[in-house]
C-alpha positions in Angstrom: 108.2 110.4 81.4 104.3 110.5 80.6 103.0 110.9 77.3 100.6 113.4 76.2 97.8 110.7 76.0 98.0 109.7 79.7 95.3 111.3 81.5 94.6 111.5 85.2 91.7 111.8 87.7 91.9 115.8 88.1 91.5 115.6 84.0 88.1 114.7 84.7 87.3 117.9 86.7 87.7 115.9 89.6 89.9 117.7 92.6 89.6 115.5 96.0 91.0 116.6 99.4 91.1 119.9 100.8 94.7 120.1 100.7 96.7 121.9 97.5 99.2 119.4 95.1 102.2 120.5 94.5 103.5 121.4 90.9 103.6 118.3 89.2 101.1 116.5 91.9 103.7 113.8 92.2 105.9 112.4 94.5 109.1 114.4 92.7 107.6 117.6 94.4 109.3 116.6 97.1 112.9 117.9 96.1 115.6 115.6 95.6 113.3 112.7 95.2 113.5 111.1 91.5 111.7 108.4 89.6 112.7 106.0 87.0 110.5 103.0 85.2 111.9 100.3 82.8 109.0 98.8 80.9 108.9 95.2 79.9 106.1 94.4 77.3 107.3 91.4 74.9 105.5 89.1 72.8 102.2 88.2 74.2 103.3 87.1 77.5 105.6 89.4 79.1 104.2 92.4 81.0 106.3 93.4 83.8 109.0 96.1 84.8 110.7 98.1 87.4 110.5 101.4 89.1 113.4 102.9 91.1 112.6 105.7 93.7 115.9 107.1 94.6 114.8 109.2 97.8 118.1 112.0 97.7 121.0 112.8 94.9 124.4 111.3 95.8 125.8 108.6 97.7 122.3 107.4 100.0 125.1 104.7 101.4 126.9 107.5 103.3 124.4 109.5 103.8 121.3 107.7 105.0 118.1 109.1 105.2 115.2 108.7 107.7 112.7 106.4 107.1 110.4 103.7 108.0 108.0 100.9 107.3 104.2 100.4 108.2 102.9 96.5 107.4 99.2 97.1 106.6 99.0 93.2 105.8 102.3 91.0 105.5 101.3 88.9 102.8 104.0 90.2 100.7 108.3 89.5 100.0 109.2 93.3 101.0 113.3 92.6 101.4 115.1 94.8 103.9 112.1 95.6 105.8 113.7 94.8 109.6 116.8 96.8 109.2 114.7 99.7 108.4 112.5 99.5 110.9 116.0 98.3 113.3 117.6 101.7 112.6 115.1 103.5 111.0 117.2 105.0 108.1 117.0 103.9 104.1 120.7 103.4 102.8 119.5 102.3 99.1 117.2 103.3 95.9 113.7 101.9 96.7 113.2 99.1 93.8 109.6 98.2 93.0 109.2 94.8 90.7 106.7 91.3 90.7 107.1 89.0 93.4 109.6 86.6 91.7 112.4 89.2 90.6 112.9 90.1 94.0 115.8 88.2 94.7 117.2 90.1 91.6 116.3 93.2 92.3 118.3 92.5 95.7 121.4 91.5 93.8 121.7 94.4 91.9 121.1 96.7 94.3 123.8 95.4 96.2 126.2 95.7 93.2 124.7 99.5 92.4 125.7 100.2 96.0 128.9 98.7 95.7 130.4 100.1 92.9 129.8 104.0 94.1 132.7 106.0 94.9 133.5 106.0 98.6 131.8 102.3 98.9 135.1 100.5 98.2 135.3 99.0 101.6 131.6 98.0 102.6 130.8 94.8 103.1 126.7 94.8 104.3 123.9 96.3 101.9 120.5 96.7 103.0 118.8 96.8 100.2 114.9 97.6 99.9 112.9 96.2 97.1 109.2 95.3 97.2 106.3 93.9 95.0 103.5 93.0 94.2 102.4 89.3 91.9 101.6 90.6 87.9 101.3 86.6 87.2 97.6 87.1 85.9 99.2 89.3 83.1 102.6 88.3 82.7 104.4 85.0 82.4 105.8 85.5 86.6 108.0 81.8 86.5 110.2 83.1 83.3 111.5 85.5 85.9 112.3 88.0 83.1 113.4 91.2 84.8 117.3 91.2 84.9 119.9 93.5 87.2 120.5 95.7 83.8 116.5 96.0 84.0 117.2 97.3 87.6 120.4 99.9 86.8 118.6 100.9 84.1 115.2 102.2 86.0 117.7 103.8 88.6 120.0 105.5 85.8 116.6 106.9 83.8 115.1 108.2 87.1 114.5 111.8 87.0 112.0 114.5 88.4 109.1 116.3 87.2 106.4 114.7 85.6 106.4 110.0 86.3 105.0 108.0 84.1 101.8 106.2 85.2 99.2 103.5 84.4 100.9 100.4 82.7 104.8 101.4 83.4 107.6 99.9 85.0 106.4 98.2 88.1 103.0 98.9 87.5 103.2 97.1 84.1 101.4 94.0 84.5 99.0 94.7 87.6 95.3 94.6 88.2 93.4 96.4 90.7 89.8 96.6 91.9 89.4 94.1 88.9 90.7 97.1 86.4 94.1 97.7 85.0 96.4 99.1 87.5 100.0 100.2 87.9 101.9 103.1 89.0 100.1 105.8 90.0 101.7 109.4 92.1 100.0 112.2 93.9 101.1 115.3 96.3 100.1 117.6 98.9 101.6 120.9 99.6 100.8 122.7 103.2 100.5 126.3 103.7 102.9 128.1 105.1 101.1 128.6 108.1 101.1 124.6 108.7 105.0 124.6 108.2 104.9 124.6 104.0 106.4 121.1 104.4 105.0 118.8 100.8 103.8 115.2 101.2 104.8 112.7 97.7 103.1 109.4 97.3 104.0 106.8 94.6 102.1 103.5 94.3 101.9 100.1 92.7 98.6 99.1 92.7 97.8 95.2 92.5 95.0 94.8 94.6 90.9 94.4 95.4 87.8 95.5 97.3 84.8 97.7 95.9 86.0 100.8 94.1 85.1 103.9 95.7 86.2 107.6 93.9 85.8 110.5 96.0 83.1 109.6 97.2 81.1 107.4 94.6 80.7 103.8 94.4 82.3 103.5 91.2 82.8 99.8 91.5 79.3 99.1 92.8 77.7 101.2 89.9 80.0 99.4 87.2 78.9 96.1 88.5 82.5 95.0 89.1 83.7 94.6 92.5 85.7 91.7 94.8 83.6 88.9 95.5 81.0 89.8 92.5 80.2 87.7 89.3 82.0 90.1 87.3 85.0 89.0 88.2 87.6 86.7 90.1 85.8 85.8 93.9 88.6 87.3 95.7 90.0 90.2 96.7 93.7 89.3 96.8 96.7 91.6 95.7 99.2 94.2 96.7 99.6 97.5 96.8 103.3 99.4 97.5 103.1 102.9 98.6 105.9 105.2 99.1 105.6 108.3 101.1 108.2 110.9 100.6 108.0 114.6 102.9 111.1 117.2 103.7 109.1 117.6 106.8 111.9 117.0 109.0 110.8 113.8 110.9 112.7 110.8 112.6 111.4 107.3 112.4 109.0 107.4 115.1 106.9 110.1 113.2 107.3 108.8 109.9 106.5 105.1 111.2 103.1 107.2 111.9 102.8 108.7 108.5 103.4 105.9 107.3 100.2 104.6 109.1 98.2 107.2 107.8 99.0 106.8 104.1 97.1 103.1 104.7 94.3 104.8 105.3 94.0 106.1 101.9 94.2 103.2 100.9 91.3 102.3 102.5 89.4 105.6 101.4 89.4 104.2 97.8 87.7 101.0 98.6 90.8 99.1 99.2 90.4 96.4 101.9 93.9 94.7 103.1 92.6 91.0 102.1 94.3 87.6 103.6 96.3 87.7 100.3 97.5 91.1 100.0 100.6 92.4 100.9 100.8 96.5 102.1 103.2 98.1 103.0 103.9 102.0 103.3 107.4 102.9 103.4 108.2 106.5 104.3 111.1 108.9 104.7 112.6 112.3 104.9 114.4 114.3 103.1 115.1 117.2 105.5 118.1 118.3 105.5 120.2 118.1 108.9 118.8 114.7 109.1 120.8 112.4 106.8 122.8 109.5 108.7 126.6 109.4 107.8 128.1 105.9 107.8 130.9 106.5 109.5 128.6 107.4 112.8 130.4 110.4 113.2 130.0 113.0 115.4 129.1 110.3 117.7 126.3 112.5 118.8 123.7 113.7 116.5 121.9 116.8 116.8 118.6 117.0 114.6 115.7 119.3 114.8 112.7 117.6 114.8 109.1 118.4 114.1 107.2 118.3 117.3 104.1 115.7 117.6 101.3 118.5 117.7 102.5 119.9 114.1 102.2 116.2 112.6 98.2 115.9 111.9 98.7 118.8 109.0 101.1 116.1 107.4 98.9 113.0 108.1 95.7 114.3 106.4 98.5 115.2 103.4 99.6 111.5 103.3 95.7 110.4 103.2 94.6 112.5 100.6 98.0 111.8 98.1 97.7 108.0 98.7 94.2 107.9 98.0 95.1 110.3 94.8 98.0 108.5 93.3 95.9 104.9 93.8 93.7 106.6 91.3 95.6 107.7 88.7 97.2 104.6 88.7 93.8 103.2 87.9 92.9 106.3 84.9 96.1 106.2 83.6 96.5 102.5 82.6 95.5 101.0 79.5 93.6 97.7 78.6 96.3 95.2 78.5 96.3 91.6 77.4 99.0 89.1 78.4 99.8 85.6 79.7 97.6 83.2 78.2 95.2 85.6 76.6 94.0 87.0 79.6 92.5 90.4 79.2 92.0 93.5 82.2 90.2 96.0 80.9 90.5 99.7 81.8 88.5 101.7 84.7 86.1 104.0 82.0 85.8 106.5 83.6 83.0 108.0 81.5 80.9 105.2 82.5 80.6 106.2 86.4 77.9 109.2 87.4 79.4 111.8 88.9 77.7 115.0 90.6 79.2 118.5 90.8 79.5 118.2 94.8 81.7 114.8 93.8 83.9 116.1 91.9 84.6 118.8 94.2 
């Protein structure tokens, strides 16, 4: 959960978009959907973690939920991406990690999934983890996140209020040459557009030149990709997970999906050779979960029609772009692996107007 200290962009009078947040403006507005972090800061080198999403309460294995996967750029080690995108249904927690840990991430997944009541007789996990590389801050080749690491973030996650900045997954990342990490935002329609709330989390691990609603807060702080300031490139990773009980199948969330890399984009964020993006989205509606067993053999499922989609697309942009920031406000200066030091975005340093902020 977030401490009292841990600010966040709307803290700063700022409130972009034109759609409302929901309650907590977090991904856990969408109901159902839960977040948990384990932290890893040891010594002066390790600065890493993990971050479970668990997308629905119960057994996910027998009752699969919508989803799908949008590759901004494919620089990245995203495991269980093509079954998703085969069948277009999520059967697992969503583990976020570093690059390395992946492969043990996978593993304990697997033996999460298969020690739940009803899985006694499964024999094929598809389990989705992805990352993003925290080896500027944290010693990446000691491989230091473990499967307890992993049941550990999925037994702790909860809803209401996730913790930001420099937790779990977002532990050891850096992005527009500031501090990143975790960061979460929502959007709730009006009634009138179908009610339906949009959830973004993020890791944020990447570069370009920082925009802020609107301002150039990279340029004016002198610190952008490809500056003096700091390293010449632009390479990284950002995660982004897009949750909605808008009741959508994979085709529409595959689109979502697409739209939520836009706000990326909006904040400055530009998809370079190195960096590895990739939106996963799904649904929570009910009347939409996949049973294992494939039965009925038919499936009947109200869907939302294409022309009521844009409502939800603006939603995704706006949340993306919102939880990329407060991953950047919310995390603390850190130093790690071999002294290396990433300062925080100061937010008091950047000149904003009234109309910005707005």
């Amino acid at each position: 959960m977030t401490g009292e200290s841990q600010k966040r962009l709307r803290d700063y009078g700022i409130t972009p978009g034109v759609l409302p947040t929901g309650k907590w403006n977090s991904i856990t507005d969408v109901a159902g959907v839960k977040v948990g972090n384990v932290t890893l800061i040891r010594g002066d080198s390790i600065r890493t973690g993990v971050t479970a999403i668990l997308p629905c309460d119960g057994n996910i294995f027998q009752e699969k939920v919508p989803a799908a996967i949008f590759v901004g750029n494919g620089f990245g080690k995203l495991a269980g991406i093509t079954q998703v995108n085969e069948l277009g249904n999520i059967e697992t927690p969503i583990i976020l990690t570093n690059t390395l840990n992946v492969g043990t991430a996978v593993t304990a997944v697997v033996k999460y999934t298969l020690q739940q009541k009803g899985n006694e007789n499964v024999q094929s996990v598809n389990a989705v983890v992805g990352e993003t590389n925290d080896g500027y801050l944290n010693d990446i080749r000691g491989m230091h996140v473990t499967e307890k690491d992993v049941w550990d973030a999925i037994s702790k996650a909860s809803s209401g209020k996730v913790a930001e900045g420099n937790a779990g997954a977002g532990t050891g990342t850096v992005c527009f040459g500031f501090k990143g990490g975790i960061g979460t935002s929502s959007r709730k329609l009006p009634e009138s557009l179908g009610g339906y709330t949009v959830g973004v989390l993020v890791q944020t691990n990447f570069g370009g030149v920082l925009n802020i609603n609107g301002i150039d807060a990279g340029k004016q702080l002198k610190k952008f990709s490809f500056s003096d300031q700091i390293l010449k490139h632009a390479d990284g990773s950002c995660m982004v997970i897009v949750a909605t009980d808008a009741p959508l199948d994979y085709r529409n969330l595959h689109r979502l999906a697409k739209r939520a890399f836009m706000g990326i984009a909006n904040t400055g964020g530009i998809a370079a050779n190195g960096s590895g993006d990739y939106i996963i989205a799904f649904s929570t509606a009910a009347g939409l979960r996949v049973p294992y067993n494939e039965k009925p053999e038919l499936l009947s499922q109200d869907l939302l029609s294409n022309g009521q989609t844009s409502p939800l697309f603006l939603a995704a942009i706006e949340a993306t772009s919102e939880a990329i920031w407060n991953s950047l406000v919310a995390a603390k200066t850190m130093e790690g692996y071999k002294g290396h030091k990433v300062e925080a975005l100061q937010m008091d340093k950047i000149q904003f107007t009234n109309d910005e902020k707005n």
